[in-house]
Phi, psi and omega in degrees: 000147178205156168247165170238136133277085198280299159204171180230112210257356152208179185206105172270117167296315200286324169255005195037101180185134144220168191240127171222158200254134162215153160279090195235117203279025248268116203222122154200193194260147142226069183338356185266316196278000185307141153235171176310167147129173179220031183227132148298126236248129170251153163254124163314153182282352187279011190244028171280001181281305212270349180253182197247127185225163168263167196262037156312124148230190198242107176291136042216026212261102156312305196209132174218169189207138128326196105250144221221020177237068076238359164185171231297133199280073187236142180243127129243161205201118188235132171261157189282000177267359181078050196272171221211063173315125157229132186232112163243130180253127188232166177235118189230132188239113185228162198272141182208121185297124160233142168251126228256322181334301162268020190293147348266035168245030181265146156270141164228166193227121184230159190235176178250105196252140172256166188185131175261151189289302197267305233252113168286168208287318192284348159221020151193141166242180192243138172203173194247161188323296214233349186070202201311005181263345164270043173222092207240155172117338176292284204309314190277004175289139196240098195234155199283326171242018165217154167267148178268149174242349183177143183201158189218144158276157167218194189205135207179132182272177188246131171240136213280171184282302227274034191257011165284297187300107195295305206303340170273005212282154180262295187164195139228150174254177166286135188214140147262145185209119172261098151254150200206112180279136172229162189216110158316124176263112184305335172334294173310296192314323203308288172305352174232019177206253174027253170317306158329312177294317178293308207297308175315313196268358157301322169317289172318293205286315158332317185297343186286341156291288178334133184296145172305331201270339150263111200283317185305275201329303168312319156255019184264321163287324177237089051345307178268000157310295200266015153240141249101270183275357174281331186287345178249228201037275193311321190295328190274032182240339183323306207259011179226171265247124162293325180272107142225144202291355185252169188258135186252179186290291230265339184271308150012271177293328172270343160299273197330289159013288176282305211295339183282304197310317190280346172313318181286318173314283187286356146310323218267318181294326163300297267245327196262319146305320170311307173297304198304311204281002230286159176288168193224123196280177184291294162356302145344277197307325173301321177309289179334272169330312178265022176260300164357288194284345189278290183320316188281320167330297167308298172289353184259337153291323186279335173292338197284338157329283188270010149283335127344297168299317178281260195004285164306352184265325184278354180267333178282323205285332179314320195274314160306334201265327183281001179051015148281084194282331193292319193289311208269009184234325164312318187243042092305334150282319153312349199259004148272341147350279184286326188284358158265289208306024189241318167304315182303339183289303154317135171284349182282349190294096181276173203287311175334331194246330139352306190295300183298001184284348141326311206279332196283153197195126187287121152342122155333121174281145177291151169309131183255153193231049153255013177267340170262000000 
């Protein structure tokens, strides 16, 4: 017996299953068929009803097809020692135990098992043409996430589960057994699950430079940090199996992740309580008070400064408007005079604003014009 592998065309985590196109070639003798002759006999494929075939099937095999286009695609070759090629090209989708554990740094090993159905080891047996070479079709497959790294062939009997119980017991049959190592290329995760992820929690950690006193920036990164890194989560979850009892490498790695992003979050928030509540020492209060106090000194002088100042801008212009112009260029020269010596008089007044009350300078008086 021997395969072609012609291609495999998906390999599902989420059903433990792949599907492949193979060719499979089934060879034995039959003495009944000998003729005369040194050439091989090709047969239509519809007489294969009328020869003796074996009762192969694909043990853990879910969905299998003929293929029937443009008719049904069976070859027989009857040879002159009455040796018997039967060839069928099928499409077959079969269950393969994976293991999830290290996903997306995983191996997985999955097999192709042959069996006869009726015919137990006492009336046929199974072997393969060539050993590992009668499996051809591997080395040039190009599969999108994975490489094959290895495959091997065996030889094995099939033993029923039910064979402690003599009376339900079957038999043992002959099984061919196709193992094929497959190694996940790891490339793709890097760029759609990795590399995204470090760049979030590098991302996060921006916030510990941003000052505490903006608070929107600060939470405005990790927030869109952390619903961010939930949508890549959910996303690298998409192509595997929901329920499963083990934990993978990727679900790990991306916990951490996240534990960094939310870390920064809840940094920012303790960090943000701590300030509002933190006690404040007397030394602090002391300052604090006499800056205060400081402050207030100040501005209760400048008002008194400009109160003062207005006080004198209203006796002169009361004296202009009253046409004692001579009185009104007399108490206009006087009024920074009086507006110190009126401030000084306060103990809040400091000197300082004296010196400037020279810079200060009353408007033009408009022309009054019973003076002309």
């Amino acid at each position: 017996m021997s395969l072609d592998i012609a291609s495999i065309d998906t390999i599902s985590e989420i059903n433990m299953d792949y599907t492949a196109t193979i060719f499979l070639r089934q060879r034995w003798t039959d003495e009944r068929l000998c003729f005369d002759g040194n050439k091989s006999l090709s047969l239509d494929g519809r007489l294969v009803e009328m020869l003796w075939v074996p009762d192969t099937f694909i043990v853990d095999s879910k969905k299998s097809f003929l293929h029937d286009i443009t008719v049904e695609n069976r070859l027989i070759r009857i040879y002159p020692n009455g040796t018997v090629l039967y060839a069928i090209r099928i499409t077959t989708t079969v269950a393969c135990s994976m293991d999830l554990t290290k996903y997306p740094m995983d191996k997985q090993t999955c097999t192709l098992q042959l069996e006869s159905w009726g015919y137990n080891i006492n009336d046929v047996m199974f072997y393969w043409t060539r050993g590992n070479d009668s499996v051809r079709g591997l080395d040039t497959l190009r599969l999108a996430q994975y490489t094959v790294e290895d495959y091997f062939t065996s030889v094995s009997e099939a033993v029923p589960l039910n064979t402690l119980f003599f009376a339900l017991s079957t038999g043992r049959y002959p099984k061919l057994v196709f193992h094929f190592e497959l190694k996940r290329n790891i490339f793709y995760f890097i760029l759609e699950t990795y590399v995204p992820s470090i760049l979030l929690v590098v991302l996060s950690w921006v916030s510990f430079w941003i000052s505490q006193s903006s608070v929107p920036a600060r939470i405005c990164i990790g927030v869109t940090t952390v619903l961010t890194m939930t949508t890549l989560m959910m996303g690298a979850r998409t192509s595997l199996p929901n329920a499963n009892c083990f934990i993978k490498a990727i679900d790990v790695y991306l916990g951490i992740c996240f534990s960094f992003i939310f870390g920064a979050l809840l940094e920012y928030a303790v960090a943000h309580f701590c300030t509002l509540h933190r006690p404040i020492s007397k030394d602090l209060k002391k300052v604090a008070l006499r800056k205060l106090n400081s402050e207030l000194f100040k501005i209760r002088a400048q008002l008194n400064f400009l109160a003062a100042r207005f006080h004198c801008i209203q006796v002169t212009q009361w004296r202009y408007l009253e046409g004692n112009k001579e009185q009104s260029n007399t108490a206009s020269t006087s009024c920074e005079s009086f507006t110190c010596s009126w401030v000084k008089s306060s103990t809040l007044c400091p000197s300082v604003l004296c010196s400037g009350a020279n810079s200060l300078r009353l408007p033009a008086s408009p022309t009054n014009p019973r003076d002309e």
